[in-house]
C-alpha positions as CSV (number, residue, x, y, z in Angstrom):
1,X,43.6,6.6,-46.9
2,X,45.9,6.6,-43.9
3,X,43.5,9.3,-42.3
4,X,40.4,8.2,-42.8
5,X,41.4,4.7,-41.3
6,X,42.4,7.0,-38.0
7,X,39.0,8.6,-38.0
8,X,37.4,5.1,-38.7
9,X,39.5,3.5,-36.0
10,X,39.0,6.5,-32.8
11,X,35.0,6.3,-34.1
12,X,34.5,2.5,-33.4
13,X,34.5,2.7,-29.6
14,X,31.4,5.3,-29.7
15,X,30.4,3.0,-32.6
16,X,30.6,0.0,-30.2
17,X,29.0,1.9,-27.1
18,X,26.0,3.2,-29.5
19,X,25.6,-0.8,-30.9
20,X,25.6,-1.4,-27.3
21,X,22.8,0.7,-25.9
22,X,20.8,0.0,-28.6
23,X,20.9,-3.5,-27.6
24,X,20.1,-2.7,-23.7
25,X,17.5,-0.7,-25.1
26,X,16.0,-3.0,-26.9
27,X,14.6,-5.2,-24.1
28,X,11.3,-3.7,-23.8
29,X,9.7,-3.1,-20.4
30,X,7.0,-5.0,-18.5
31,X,5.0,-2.6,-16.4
32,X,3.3,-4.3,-13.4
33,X,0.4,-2.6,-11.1
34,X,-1.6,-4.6,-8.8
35,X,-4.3,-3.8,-6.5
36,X,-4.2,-4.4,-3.2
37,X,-8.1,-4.9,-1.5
38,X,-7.9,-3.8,2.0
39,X,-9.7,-6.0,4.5
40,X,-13.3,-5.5,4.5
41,X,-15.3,-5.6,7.9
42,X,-11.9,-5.6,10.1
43,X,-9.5,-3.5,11.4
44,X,-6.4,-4.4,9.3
45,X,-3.9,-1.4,8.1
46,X,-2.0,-1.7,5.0
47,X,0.9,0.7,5.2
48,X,4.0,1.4,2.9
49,X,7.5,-0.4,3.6
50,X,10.9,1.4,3.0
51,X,11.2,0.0,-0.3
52,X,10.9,2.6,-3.6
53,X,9.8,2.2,-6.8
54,X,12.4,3.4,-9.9
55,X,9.9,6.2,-9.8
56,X,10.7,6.8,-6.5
57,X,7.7,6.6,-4.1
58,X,6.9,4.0,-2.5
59,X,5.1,1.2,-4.0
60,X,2.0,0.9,-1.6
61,X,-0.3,3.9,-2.5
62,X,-3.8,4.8,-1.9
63,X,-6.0,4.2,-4.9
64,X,-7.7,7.3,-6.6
65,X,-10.0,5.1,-8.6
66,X,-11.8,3.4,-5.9
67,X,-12.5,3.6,-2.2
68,X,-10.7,0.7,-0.2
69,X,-8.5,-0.4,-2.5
70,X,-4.7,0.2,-2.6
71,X,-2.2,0.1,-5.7
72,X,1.0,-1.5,-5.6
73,X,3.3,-0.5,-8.2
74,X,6.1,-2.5,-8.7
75,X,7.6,-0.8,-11.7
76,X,8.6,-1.3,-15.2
77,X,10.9,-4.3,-15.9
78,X,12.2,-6.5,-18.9
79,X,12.7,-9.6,-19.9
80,X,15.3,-11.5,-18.2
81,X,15.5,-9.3,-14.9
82,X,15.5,-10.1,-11.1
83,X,14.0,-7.8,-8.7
84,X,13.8,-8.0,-4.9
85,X,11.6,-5.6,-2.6
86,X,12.4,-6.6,0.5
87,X,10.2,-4.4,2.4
88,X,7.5,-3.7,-0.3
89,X,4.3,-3.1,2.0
90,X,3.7,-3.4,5.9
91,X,0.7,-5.5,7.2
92,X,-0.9,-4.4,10.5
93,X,-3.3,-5.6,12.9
94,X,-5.7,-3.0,14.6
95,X,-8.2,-5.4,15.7
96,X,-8.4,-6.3,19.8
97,X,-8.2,-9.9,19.1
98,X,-5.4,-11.8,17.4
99,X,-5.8,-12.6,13.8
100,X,-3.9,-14.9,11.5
101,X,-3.5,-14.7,7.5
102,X,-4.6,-17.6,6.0
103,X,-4.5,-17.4,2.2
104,X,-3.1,-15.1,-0.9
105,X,-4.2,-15.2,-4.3
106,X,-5.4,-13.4,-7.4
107,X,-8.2,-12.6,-8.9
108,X,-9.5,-14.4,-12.4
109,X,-8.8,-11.1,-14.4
110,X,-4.8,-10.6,-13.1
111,X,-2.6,-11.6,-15.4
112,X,1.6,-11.8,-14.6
113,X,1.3,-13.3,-11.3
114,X,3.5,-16.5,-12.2
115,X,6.2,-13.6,-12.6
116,X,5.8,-13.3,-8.6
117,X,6.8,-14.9,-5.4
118,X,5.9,-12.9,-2.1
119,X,6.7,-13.8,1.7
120,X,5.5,-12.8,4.9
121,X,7.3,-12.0,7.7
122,X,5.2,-14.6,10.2
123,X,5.6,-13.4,14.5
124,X,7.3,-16.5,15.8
125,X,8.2,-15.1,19.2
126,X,4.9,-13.5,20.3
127,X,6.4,-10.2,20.3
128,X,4.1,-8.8,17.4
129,X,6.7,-8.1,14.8
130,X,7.1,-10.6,12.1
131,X,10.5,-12.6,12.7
132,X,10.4,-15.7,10.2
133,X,9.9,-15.2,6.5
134,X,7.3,-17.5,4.9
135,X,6.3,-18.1,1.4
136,X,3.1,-17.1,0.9
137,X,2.6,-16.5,-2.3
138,X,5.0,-19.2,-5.0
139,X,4.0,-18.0,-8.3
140,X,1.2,-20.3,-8.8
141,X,-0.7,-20.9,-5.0
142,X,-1.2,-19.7,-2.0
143,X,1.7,-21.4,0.3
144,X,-0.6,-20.5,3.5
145,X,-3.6,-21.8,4.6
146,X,-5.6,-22.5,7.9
147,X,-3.1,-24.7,9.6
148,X,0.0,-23.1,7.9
149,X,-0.6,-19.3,8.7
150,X,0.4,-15.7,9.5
151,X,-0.5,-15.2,13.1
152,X,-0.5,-11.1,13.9
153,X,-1.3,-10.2,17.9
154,X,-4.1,-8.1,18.5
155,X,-4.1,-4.5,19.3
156,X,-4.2,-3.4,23.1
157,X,-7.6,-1.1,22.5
158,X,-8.7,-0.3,19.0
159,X,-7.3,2.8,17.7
160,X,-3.7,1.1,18.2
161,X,-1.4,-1.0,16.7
162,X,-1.0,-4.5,17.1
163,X,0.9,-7.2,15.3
164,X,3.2,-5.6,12.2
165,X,4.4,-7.9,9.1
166,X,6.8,-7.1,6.2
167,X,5.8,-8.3,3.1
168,X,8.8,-9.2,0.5
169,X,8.2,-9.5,-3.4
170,X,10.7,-11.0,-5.9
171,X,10.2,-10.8,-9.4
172,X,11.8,-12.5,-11.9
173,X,11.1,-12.2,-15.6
174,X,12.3,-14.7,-17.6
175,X,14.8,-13.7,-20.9
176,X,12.3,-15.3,-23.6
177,X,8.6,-16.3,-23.4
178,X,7.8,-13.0,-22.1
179,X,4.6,-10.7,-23.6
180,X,5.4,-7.0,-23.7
181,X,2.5,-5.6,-21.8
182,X,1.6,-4.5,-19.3
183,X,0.3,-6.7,-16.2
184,X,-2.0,-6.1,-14.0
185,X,-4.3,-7.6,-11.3
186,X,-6.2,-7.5,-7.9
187,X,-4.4,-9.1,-4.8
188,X,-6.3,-10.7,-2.1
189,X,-4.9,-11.7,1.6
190,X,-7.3,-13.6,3.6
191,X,-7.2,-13.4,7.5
192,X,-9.4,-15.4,10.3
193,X,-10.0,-14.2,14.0
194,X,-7.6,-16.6,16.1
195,X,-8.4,-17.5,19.8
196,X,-4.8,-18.0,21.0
């Protein structure tokens, strides 16, 4: 009796660890992949930021499905965490005129969006690298418009770089209320021509 209460008693902590895991293992993942659309008729590069995906590339990639379009993968996540990219994608203007971004949103199909909140880093000091993080994006709206913008200098002759932006992500997944699926969507950034 007195042995098998030893065995019973040095078992419980792998016991404990094993109940343990299961229950971290038991919070299913939501897998999120949006596409970026890159700018049609302008000059405007999308590039990769520093940040990496749990995969480990970065999370800006060219699309193999179609022409023009980028996909951002922000990984697989459950309910209940808090993720921050703080460099998730760079923003650059190659166009010889200044441009500023006016708008973000998401197609009618993208679903998981209200999971998101993305900010710009907006070029307060004119020295074409963004300075001043801006909500642009609050999990429901656009926080930018045409008189609350993203202003990127223009390039010095086409076929260089002008005006570079950071853009940050934060998602947060509630613990409850979640579906396990997996989201996905196309993102849209809307830039005008600027004459300052």
């Amino acid at each position: 009796m007195k042995k098998s209460r030893r065995i019973v008693l040095l078992l419980l902590p792998f016991l404990l660890a094993y109940v343990f895991q299961a229950t971290q293992y038991a919070r299913a993942p939501v897998k999120y992949g949006y596409f970026v659309v890159y700018a049609k008729n302008a000059d405007i590069a999308l590039r990769p930021g520093a940040d990496l995906g749990p995969n480990g590339e970065t999370l800006l990639q060219n699309s193999t499905a179609q022409e023009g379009l980028y996909n951002l993968t922000l990984g697989r996540w459950g309910p209940g965490y808090n993720v921050n990219y703080t460099d998730a994608f760079n923003v650059t203007n190659r166009e010889v005129f200044n441009i500023t971004m006016i708008g973000f949103n998401f197609t009618a199909d993208s679903n998981g969006q209200n999971y998101l909140k993305m900010y710009v880093l907006n070029d307060t000091d004119g020295d074409g690298y963004g300075n001043a993080e801006v909500l642009a994006w609050d999990g429901s709206t656009s926080s930018i418009n045409s008189t609350s913008y993203i202003f990127f200098l223009k390039a010095s002759s086409y076929g260089n770089d002008g005006g570079t932006s950071q853009v940050k992500i934060m998602i947060d997944i509630p613990e409850t209320g979640v579906t396990l699926q997996e989201y996905t969507g196309t993102l849209l950034m809307w830039f005008k021509s600027a004459s300052f």
